[in-house]
C-alpha positions in Angstrom: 99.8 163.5 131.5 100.9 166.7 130.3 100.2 167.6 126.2 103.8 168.2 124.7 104.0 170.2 121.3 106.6 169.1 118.6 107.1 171.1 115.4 107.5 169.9 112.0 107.5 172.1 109.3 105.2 174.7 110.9 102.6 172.4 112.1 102.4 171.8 115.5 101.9 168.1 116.2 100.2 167.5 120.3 101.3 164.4 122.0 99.8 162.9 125.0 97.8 159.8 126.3 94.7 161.8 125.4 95.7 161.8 122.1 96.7 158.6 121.3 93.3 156.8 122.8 91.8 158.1 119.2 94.7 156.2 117.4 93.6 152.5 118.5 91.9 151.6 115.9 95.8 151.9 114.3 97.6 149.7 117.8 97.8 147.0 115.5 99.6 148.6 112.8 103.4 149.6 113.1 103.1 152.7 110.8 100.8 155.6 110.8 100.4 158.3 107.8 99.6 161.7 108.2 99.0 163.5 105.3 99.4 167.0 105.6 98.8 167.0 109.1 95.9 165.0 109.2 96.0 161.2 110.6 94.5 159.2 107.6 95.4 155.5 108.1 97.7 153.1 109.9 99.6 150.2 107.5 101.4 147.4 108.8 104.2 147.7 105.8 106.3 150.0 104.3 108.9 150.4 101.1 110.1 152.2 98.6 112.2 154.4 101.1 114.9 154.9 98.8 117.1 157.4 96.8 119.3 156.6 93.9 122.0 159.1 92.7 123.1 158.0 89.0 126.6 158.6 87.5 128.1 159.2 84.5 131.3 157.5 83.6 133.9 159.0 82.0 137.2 157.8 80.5 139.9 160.4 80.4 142.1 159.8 77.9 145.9 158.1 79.0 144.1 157.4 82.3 143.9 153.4 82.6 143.8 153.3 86.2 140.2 154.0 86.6 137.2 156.1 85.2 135.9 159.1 86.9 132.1 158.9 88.6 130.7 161.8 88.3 127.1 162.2 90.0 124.2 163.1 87.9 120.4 163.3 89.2 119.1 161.4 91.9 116.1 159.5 91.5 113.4 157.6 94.2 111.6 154.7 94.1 107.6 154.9 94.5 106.3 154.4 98.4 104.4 151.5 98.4 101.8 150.8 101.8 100.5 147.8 102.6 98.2 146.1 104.3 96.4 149.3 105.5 93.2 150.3 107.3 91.4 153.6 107.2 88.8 155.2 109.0 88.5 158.1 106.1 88.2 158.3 102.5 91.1 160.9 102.3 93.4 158.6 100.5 90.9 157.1 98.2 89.5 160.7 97.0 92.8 161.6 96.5 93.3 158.9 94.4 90.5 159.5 92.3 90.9 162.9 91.9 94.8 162.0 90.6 92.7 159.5 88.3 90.6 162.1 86.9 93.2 164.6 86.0 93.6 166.8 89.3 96.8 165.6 90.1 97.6 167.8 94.0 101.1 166.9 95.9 100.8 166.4 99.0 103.5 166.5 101.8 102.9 163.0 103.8 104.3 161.6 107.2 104.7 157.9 108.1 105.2 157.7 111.5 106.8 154.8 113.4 105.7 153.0 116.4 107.8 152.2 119.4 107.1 151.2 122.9 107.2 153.5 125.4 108.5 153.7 129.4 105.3 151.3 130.5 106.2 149.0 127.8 102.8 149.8 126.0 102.9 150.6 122.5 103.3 154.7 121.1 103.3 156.4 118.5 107.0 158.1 117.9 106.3 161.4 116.7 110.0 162.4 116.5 111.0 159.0 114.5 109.1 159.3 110.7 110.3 160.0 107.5 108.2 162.7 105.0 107.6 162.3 102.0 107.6 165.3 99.9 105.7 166.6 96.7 103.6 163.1 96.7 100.5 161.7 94.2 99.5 158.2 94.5 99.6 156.3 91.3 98.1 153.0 92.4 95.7 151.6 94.9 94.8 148.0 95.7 91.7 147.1 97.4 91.7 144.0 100.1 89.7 141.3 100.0 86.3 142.1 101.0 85.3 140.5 104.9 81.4 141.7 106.7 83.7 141.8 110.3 84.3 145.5 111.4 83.5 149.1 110.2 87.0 150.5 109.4 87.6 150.5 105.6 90.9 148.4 104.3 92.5 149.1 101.8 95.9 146.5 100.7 97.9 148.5 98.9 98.6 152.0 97.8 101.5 153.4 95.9 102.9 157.0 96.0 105.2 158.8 93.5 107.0 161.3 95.1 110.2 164.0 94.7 112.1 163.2 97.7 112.7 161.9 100.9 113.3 163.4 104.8 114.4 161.6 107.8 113.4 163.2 111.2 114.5 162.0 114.2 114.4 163.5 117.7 112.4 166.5 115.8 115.7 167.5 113.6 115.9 167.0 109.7 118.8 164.3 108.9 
């Protein structure tokens, strides 16, 4: 199978059956997040995609028919992945380092699966949403089990300035 290069913000992502061997340890999760450009761990949940713009009312006077709505700042709920498995420290580090003071945003991708011509599952690179100018401000741990070496992790939540929706490779 031929490698095919998409581009996203500069980076240039390869795609092929090559590549996606290295990503089963992720098969059973329906999300993937790459943090600048890096694969770090695949979750099986998602929310917190979501953007608020707030209004102000105001009453103009001899106007009883309604009140204008005018926009003011738009604000976005926290990411929140769950029920996650890793097979780096990347996010954890990162965690601790926004613990002790050394807060870095990060640009982060989470990247959808779908099921490709074969009807096997793949990884759909021009389907994911980043996340821009991001920190995580929580992180839950799972419940410890002896089975496997991949490290879980439950829950972490991610502040972050905004929102982007690619699909087909083109900002919406």
């Amino acid at each position: 199978m031929k490698t095919k290069l998409i581009d996203l913000d500069g980076m240039h992502l390869p795609i092929s059956s090559r590549n996606l061997t290295r990503l089963d340890p992720f098969l059973s999760h329906k999300f993937l997040v790459m943090i600048e450009g890096l694969l770090v761990a695949g979750f099986s949940e998602v929310s917190g995609l979501q953007a608020e713009t707030e209004v102000e009312e105001v009453r103009e006077g001899g106007v009883n028919d309604y009140v204008y709505k005018l926009p003011k700042g738009t604000k976005y709920q926290n990411l929140t992945l769950k029920k996650g498995m890793t097979i780096s420290n990347d996010l954890w580090d990162w965690h601790r380092n926004v613990v002790a003071g050394k807060i870095k945003r990060k640009t982060i991708y989470v990247i959808l699966h779908k099921t490709n011509e074969e009807g096997q599952l793949d990884w759909d690179y021009g389907n994911m949403y980043q996340i821009v100018e991001a920190f995580p401000v929580k992180w839950s741990g799972p419940d410890l089990r002896s089975e496997g070496n991949a490290v879980a992790l439950e829950t972490i939540e991610i502040a972050h300035h905004g929102i982007k929706k690619y699909r087909g490779g083109i900002v919406h």
